[in-house]
Structure formats: structure tokens, C-alpha cells
C-alpha positions as CSV (number, residue, x, y, z in Angstrom):
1,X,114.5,74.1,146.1
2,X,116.7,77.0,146.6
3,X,119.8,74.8,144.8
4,X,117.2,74.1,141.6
5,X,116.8,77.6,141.1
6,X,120.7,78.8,141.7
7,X,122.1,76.3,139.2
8,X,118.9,76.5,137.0
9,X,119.0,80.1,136.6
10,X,123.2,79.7,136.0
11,X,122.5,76.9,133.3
12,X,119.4,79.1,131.8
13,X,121.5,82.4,131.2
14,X,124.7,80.5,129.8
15,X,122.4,78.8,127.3
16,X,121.0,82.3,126.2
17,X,124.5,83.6,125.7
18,X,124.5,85.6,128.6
19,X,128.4,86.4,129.6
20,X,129.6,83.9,132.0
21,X,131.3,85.8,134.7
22,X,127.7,87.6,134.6
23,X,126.0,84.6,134.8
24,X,127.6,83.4,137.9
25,X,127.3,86.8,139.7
26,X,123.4,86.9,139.2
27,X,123.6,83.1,140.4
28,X,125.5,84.3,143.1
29,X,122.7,86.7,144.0
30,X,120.0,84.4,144.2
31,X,121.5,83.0,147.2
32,X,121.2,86.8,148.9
33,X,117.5,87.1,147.8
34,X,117.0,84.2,149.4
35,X,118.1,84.9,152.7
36,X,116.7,88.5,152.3
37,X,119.5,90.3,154.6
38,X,122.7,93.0,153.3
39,X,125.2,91.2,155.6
40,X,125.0,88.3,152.4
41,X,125.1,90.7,149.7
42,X,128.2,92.4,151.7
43,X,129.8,88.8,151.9
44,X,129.4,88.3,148.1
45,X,130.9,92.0,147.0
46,X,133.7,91.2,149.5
47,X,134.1,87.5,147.9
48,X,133.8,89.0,144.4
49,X,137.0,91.5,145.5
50,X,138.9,89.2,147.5
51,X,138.8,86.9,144.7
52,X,140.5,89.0,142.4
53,X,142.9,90.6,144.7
54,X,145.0,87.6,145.8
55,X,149.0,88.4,145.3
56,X,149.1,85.1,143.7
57,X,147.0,85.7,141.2
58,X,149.3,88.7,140.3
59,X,151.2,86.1,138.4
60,X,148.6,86.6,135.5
61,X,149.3,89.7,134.1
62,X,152.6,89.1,133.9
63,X,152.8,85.9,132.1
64,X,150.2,87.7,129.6
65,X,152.1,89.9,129.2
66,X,155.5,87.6,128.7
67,X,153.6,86.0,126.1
68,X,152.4,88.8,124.0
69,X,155.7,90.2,124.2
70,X,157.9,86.8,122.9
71,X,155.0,86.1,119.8
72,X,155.3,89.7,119.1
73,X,158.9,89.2,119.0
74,X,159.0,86.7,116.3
75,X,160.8,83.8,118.4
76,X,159.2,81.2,116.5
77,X,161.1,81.0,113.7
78,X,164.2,80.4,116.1
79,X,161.8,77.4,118.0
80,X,161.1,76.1,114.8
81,X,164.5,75.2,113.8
82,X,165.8,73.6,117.0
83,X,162.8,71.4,116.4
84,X,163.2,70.7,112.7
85,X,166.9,70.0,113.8
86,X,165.9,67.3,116.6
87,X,163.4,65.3,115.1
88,X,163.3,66.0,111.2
89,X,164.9,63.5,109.8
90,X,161.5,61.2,111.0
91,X,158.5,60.0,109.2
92,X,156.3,62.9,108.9
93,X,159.2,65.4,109.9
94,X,156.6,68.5,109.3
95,X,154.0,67.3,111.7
96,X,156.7,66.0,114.3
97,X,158.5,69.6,114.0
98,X,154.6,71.0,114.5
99,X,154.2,69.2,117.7
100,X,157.5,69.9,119.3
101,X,157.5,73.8,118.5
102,X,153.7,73.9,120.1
103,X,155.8,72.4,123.2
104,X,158.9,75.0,122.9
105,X,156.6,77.8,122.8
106,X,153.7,76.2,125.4
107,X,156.2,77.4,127.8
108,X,156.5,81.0,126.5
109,X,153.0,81.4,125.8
110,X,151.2,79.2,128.0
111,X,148.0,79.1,126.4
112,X,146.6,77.4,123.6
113,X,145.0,80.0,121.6
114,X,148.5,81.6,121.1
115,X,150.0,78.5,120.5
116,X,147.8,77.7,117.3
117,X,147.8,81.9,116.0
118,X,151.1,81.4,116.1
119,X,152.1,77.9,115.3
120,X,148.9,77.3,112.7
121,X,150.2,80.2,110.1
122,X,153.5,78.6,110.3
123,X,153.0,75.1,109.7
124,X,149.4,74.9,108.1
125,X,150.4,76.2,105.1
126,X,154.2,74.5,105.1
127,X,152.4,71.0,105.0
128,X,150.0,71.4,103.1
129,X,152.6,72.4,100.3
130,X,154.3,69.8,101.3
131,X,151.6,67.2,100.8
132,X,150.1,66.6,103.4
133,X,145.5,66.8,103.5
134,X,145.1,70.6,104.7
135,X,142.8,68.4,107.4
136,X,145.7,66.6,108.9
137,X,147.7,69.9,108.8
138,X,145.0,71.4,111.0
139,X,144.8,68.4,113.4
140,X,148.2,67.8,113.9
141,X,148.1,71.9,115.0
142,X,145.2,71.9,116.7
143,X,145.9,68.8,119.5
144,X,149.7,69.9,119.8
145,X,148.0,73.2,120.9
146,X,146.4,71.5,123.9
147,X,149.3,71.1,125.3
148,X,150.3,74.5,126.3
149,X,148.0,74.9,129.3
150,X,149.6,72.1,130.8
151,X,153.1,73.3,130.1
152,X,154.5,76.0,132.8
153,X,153.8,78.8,132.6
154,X,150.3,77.9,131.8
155,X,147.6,80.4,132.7
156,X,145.1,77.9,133.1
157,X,147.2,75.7,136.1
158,X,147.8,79.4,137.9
159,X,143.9,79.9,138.0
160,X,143.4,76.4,139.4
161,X,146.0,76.6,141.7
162,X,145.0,80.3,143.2
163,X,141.5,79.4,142.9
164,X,141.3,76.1,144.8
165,X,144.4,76.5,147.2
166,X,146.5,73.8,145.1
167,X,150.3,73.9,145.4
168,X,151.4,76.2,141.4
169,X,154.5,74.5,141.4
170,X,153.2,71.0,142.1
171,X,151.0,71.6,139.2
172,X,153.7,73.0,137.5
173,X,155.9,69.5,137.5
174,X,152.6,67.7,136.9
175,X,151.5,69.2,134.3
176,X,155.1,69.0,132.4
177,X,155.5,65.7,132.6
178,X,151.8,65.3,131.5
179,X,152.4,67.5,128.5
180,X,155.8,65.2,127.7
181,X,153.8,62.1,127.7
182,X,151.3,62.9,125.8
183,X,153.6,65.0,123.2
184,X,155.5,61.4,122.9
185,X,152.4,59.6,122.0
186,X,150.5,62.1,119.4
187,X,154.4,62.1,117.8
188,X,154.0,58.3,117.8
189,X,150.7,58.6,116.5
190,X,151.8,60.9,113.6
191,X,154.7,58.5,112.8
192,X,152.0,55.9,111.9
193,X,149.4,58.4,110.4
194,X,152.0,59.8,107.9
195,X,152.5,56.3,106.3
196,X,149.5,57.3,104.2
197,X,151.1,60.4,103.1
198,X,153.8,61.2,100.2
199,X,155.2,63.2,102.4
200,X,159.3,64.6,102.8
201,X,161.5,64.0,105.6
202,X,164.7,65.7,106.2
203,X,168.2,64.9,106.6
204,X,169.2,64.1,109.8
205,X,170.7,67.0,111.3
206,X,174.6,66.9,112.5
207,X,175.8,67.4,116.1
208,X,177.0,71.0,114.9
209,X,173.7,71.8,113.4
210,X,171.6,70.9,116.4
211,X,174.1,73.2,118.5
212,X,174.0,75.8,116.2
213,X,170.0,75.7,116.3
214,X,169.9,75.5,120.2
215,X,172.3,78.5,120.5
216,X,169.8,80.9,118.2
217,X,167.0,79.1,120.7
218,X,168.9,79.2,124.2
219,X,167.7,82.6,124.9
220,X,164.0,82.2,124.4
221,X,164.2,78.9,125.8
222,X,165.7,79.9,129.2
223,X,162.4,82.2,130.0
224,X,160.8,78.8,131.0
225,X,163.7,77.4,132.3
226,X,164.3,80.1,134.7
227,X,160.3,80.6,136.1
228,X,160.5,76.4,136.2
229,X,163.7,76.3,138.3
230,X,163.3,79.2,140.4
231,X,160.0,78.1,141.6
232,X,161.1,74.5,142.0
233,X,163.7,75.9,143.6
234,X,162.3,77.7,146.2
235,X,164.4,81.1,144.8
236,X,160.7,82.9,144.2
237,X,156.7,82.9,144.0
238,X,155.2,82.0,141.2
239,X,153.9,85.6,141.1
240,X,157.7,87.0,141.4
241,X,158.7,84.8,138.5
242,X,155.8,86.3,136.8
243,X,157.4,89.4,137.3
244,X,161.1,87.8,136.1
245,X,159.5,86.5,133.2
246,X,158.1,90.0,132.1
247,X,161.3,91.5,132.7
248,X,163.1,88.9,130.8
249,X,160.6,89.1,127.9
250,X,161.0,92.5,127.7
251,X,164.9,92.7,127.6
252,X,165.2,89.6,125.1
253,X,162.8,91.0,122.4
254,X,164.0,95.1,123.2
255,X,167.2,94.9,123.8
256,X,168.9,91.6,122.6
257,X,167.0,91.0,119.5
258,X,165.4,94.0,119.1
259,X,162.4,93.0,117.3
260,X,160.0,94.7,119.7
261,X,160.4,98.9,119.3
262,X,159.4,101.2,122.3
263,X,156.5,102.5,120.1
264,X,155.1,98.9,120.0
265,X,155.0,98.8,124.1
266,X,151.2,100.6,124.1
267,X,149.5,98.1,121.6
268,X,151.3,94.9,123.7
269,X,150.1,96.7,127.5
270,X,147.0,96.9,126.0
271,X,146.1,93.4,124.8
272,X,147.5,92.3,128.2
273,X,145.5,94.5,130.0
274,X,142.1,93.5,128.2
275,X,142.6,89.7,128.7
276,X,143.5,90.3,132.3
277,X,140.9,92.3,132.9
278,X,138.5,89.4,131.4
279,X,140.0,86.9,133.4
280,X,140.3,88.6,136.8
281,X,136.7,89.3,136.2
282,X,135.8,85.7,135.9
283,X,138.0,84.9,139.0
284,X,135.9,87.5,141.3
285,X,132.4,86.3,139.7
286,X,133.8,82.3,140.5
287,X,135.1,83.1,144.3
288,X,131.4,84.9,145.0
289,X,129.6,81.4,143.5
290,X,132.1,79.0,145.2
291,X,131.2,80.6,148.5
292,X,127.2,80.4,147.5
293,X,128.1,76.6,146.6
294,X,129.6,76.1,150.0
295,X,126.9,78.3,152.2
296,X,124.5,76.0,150.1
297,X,126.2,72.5,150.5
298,X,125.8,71.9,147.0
299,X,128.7,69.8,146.1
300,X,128.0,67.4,148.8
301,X,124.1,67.1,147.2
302,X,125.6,66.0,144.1
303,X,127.8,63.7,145.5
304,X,124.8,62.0,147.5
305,X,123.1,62.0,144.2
306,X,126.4,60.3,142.6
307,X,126.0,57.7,145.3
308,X,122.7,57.0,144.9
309,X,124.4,55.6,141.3
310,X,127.4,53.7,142.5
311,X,129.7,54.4,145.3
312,X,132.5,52.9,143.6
313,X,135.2,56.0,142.6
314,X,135.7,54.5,139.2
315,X,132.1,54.6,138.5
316,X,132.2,58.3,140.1
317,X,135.2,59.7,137.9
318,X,133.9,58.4,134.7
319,X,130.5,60.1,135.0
320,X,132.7,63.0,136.1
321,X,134.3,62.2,132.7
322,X,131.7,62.7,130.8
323,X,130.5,65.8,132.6
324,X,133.7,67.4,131.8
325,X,134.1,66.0,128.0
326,X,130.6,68.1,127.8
327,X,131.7,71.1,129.1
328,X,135.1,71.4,127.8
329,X,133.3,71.4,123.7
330,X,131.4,74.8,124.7
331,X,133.5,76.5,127.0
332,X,137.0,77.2,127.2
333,X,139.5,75.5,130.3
334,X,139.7,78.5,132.6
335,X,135.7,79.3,132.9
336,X,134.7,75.9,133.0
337,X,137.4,74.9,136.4
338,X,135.9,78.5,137.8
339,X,132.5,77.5,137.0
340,X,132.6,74.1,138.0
341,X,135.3,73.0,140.1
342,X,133.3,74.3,143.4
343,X,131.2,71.4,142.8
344,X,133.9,68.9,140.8
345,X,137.0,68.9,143.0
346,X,135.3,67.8,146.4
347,X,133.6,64.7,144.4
348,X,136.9,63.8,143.1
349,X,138.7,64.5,146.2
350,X,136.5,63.0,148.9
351,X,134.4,60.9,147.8
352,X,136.9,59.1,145.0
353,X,139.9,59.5,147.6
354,X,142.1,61.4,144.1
355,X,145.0,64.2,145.8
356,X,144.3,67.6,144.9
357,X,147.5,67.9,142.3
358,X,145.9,64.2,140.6
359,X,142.6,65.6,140.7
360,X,143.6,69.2,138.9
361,X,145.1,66.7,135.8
362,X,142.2,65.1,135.2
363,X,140.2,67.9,135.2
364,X,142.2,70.1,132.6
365,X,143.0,67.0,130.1
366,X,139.3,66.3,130.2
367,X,138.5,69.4,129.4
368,X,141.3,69.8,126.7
369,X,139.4,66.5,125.1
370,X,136.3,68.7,124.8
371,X,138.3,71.3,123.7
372,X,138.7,69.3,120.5
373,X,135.1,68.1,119.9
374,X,132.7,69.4,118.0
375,X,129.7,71.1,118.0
376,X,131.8,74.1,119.7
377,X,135.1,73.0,120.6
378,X,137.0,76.0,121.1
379,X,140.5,74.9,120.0
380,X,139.2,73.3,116.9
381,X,137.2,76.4,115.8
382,X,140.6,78.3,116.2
383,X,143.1,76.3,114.1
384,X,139.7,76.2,111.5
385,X,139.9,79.9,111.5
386,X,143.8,80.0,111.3
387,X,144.3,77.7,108.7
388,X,140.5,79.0,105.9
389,X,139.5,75.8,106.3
390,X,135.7,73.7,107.8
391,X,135.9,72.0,110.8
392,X,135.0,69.2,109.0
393,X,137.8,69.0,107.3
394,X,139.8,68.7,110.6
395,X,137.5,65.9,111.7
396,X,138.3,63.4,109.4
397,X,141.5,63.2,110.5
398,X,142.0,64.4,114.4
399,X,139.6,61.1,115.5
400,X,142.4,59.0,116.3
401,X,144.2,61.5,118.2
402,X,141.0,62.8,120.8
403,X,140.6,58.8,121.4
404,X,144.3,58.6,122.2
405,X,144.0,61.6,124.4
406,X,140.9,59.6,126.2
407,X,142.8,56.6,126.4
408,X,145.9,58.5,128.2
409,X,142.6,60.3,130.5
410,X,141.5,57.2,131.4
411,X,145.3,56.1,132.0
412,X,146.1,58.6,134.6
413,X,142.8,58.0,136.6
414,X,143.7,54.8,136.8
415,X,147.8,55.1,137.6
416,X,148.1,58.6,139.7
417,X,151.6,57.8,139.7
418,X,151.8,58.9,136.1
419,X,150.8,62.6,137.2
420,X,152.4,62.5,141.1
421,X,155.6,61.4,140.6
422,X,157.1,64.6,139.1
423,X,155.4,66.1,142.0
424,X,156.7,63.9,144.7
425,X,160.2,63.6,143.5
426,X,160.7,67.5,143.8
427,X,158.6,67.6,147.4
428,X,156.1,70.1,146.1
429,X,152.2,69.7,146.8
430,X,152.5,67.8,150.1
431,X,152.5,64.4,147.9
432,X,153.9,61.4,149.9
């Protein structure tokens, strides 16, 4: 009865609009009620503050902050141009340069909201004046946004990974080679799409003029490659290439291009500090209901209840699916894995036999899908708001591309290879 009323009351106060990281806590302190002594309510305070003190999660506020400071530098005019340079010259060169910039500066930024503020005033307005139906324009911005919490250094995989113990630099190499896939395929898919279109393409760029635009790119493009290597490496923690990452922000846009001023340091420490604060907050409110979850043996009541259905892990993953489709339209990727991956990640894990690295991809493009769907979808409400245009609009034309990103879902449930490989090849994640 006690489980009814913890994830009743959580459901109940989300619905009314009640802030989630509140939500949880108040969940959390059913649990205390319950049991009616301080020693539980001491546990949950020291849950709430262990949660957000891990040195892992460190890593945070400084990849906030090395995103703030590399969009406020103005890089992507330079990431734009080594794209338009490397795949211009194809059908439907504007939305094939959209795609691949989202994918350059996915691993500056690492998260999607930046990735469309920044990307969707560049290109939303280029193609439309090019041609192209201001709902395409939108589309093709607001799934090539998707992909930058899957790109390193993506905020969403450091959460997951600090959360729920999972090797950062497994998901790391997952998540790239994820993000490369499925880049490839919404490029292919804009290939075909553009056929419709009247639409320019450009020359085809020389040898010299792709050098010439990866030398004016090299130096924001060597942030990623730098945090990438020298985790995979083994040279530091994710949290001290955080800290590298910062620094190197910092010195590019200060010193080297000078596009950042010392006066502009307060506003950028600021807007870091507020969305750290907002996440760290989440974090501590998750860690307090994960414990509650685990005290309570809720995840493995749901699973009893998922094999009262069907026992076969196919059968399991696709109502997991669906779960997850569901959640991702209302609620962004970060507070739905805190919210929910107590309860998600031993289903998939135990019961359909998925590693923890395989499981975390499923769980993050599913919720990406969601991400894109209406009657909320977060992502698609932000490239509406970006470009002055309805959601409807977008919706005529991003179908095709939320059914390619189910069918590539469904593919990597089915192959794990397709997300482990990366993984396995650099021994990170204990993948054998």
C-alpha cells in the first residue's frame, strides 16, 4: 500500500506542476512517515547531500561552464564553415551543413537546448531564404539537436554515469558512435527529403579550402578532442577534464580569439551557476528517492508485474519503450533518468539480461524520441520558439525522421553490438 501512495503522491504533484526535484523529496518523505522514526529522515538528508557532493559530479559545472563560454564566444560561425566545406556540395547542402555543425558543437556544448539557441538562429532563417518550408528548416534543427546529449561532453551521460555507478567514459565512446550513426542516417534521410525542394547546393569545396576551414576550426575542435582522449586515455577523470575543458574554454575565447572580455566573465559564472544549481538539486532529490525505491523494493514489484505480462526481454524492453517514449514528450532527459531510472535500469539490466553501458543508450535515445513528440516535447517547443514559428508547422515534416530514430531504437535493442563495440574496443565499462 505504502508503494501506491509514494509513487501516487510523486505522479499527483508532477501533474499539478509541482517542481520535480520537490516532488521527489516529498515522495521521499512519505517513506519516513511511514516508518515514523528520525534515524530515516537522517538517512534521506544525508542521501539528499551525498548525492550532490560526489567529486564526479564536479564535472558538471565545469562543462556548463565550457559551454557557455564557447557559444558566447561566437565559434559557430568557424563550425559552420568546416561543415559547409565537407559536405556542401550535396543535395540539400543547407540541411546537411545543419546537421553536421549540431554535431561539431554537440561536443562543445553538450546539450541540446544550446545546440538549437545556437544552431536554430543560424540556419532557420538561412534555409528558409534559401527555399526550403520554414517547417523543414525547423525539423532538420530540431532532431540534429538530439544529438548533442549523446556526444561527449554531454551533461546528460555524466548524470547517468554518476548517478547509477556506469563507467563516463564507456558512455562516452557509446554514445559517439551512437550520435555518428544516427547523424549518417537523418543526413541520408535529408538527401531524399530535399528532392522535393528547389533548393541550392554548393560547389564542392577544394582540398585547400577544406584545410583552410579546418585550420579556423582546429582550435575549437580540439576542446572535445582533448576531454575525449584524455579520458580514454587514462591521462584524467572525467571531472579533471571538466576542469581542462574550462580552462581551455576560457583561454581560447579570452586570450586567442578574444571574443569573450573580462567584464563579460560575471554574466557567463552566473548562468553556470543557476543551471548547476538546478541540476545538482535534482541530483540530491533523485539519490534520496533511489534509496526510498530500494528500502521499498519497488523496482523488483514492477518487474513481477512486467512478468505477470511476458517474461520474454523483448516483450519487457518494448513496454519499457513505450514508458520512456511517454516520458521523454513532458520532461526533459536529465529529470526523467533521475526520476526513473531507480525503477528502469534494474528491469532492463536483470530481468532483460541488457549491460549497464547498452542499457543507458536505450534509455537516452528513447527519451530523445519523446523529446520530439508532441503534446510537450521539449526540444520541439525550443526550435518552435527559436525559429517564430507553430509546432505544427515542424510536424508536418519531422514524421519521417522520429520514425527513423524509432527504427535505429528498436535496432540497437536488438544488436547491442551497435552501442558496445566502441566501448569494448577501448576496454572501458568492463564490456567483454
Amino acid at each position: 500500500m505504502i508503494v501506491v501512495v509514494i509513487l501516487g503522491l510523486l505522479f499527483l504533484l508532477i501533474f499539478l506542476g509541482t517542481p520535480v526535484f520537490l516532488a521527489m523529496t516529498v515522495a521521499s518523505l512519505v517513506h519516513w512517515y511511514d516508518l515514523g522514526r528520525d534515524s530515516a529522515l537522517i538517512v534521506l538528508m544525508q542521501r539528499f547531500y551525498g548525492g550532490m557532493t560526489s567529486f564526479t559530479l564536479l564535472a558538471i559545472p565545469m562543462f556548463l561552464l565550457t559551454g557557455v563560454v564557447m557559444t558566447r564566444g561566437g565559434l559557430t560561425e568557424r563550425l559552420v564553415g568546416l561543415a559547409k566545406a565537407l559536405v556542401g556540395h550535396m543535395r540539400g547542402a543547407l540541411a546537411q551543413i545543419n546537421i553536421l555543425s549540431s554535431v561539431f558543437f554537440g561536443g562543445i556544448s553538450g546539450s541540446a537546448y544550446a545546440d538549437i539557441a545556437a544552431m536554430g538562429t543560424v540556419f532557420i532563417p538561412g534555409m528558409k531564404k534559401e527555399g526550403y518550408p520554414a517547417g523543414f528548416a525547423g525539423a532538420i534543427t530540431a532532431v540534429s539537436g538530439t544529438l548533442a546529449p549523446m556526444i561527449p561532453p554531454s551533461i546528460v551521460l555524466i548524470v547517468y554515469g554518476a548517478t547509477f555507478g556506469v563507467s563516463i567514459g564507456a558512455l562516452f565512446a557509446a554514445g559517439l558512435s551512437l550520435a555518428a550513426l544516427i547523424a549518417v542516417c537523418y543526413m541520408t534521410m535529408a538527401y531524399f527529403l530535399a528532392r522535393r525542394f528547389q533548393v541550392p547546393s554548393y560547389p564542392r569545396a577544394s582540398g585547400r579550402d577544406i584545410l583552410v576551414a579546418l585550420g579556423r576550426a582546429a582550435i575549437p575542435l580540439m576542446m572535445p578532442v582533448v576531454v575525449v582522449g584524455g579520458i580514454f586515455g587514462g591521462v584524467f577523470s572525467p571531472t579533471e577534464a571538466g576542469a581542462i575543458a574550462a580552462a581551455y574554454g576560457l583561454f581560447v575565447t579570452m586570450a586567442v580569439y578574444r571574443t569573450v572580455k573580462l567584464r563579460d566573465l560575471p554574466s557567463i559564472l552566473l548562468e553556470t551557476a543557476l543551471t548547476t544549481a538546478a541540476v545538482m538539486v535534482l541530483i540530491g532529490a533523485a539519490f534520496s528517492l533511489s534509496y526510498v525505491m530500494a528500502a521499498r523494493h519497488i523496482p523488483a514489484e514492477i518487474t513481477t508485474a512486467l512478468l505477470g505480462v511476458s517474461s520474454d526481454p523483448l516483450v519487457i524492453s518494448t513496454m519499457l519503450l513505450l514508458v520512456l517514449f511517454v516520458v521523454g514528450m513532458f520532461i526533459d532527459r536529465t529529470t526523467a533518468i533521475l526520476l526513473f531510472g531507480a525503477i528502469i535500469i534494474p528491469v532492463f539490466t536483470q530481468q532483460a539480461g541488457f549491460s549497464s553501458v547498452h542499457t543507458a543508450m536505450i534509455i537516452v535515445m528513447a527519451l530523445g524520441i519523446g523529446h520530439l513528440t508532441p503534446p510537450v516535447g521539449g526540444t520541439l517547443l525550443m526550435t518552435a520558439l527559436v525559429g517564430k514559428m507553430s509546432v505544427t508547422t515542424i510536424l508536418r515534416y519531422i514524421w519521417p525522421f522520429i520514425l527513423l530514430e524509432i527504427a535505429i531504437t528498436l535496432a540497437v535493442i536488438l544488436i547491442p553490438e551497435i552501442s558496445e563495440t566502441l566501448p569494448r574496443l577501448m576496454g572501458v565499462g568492463g564490456l567483454q
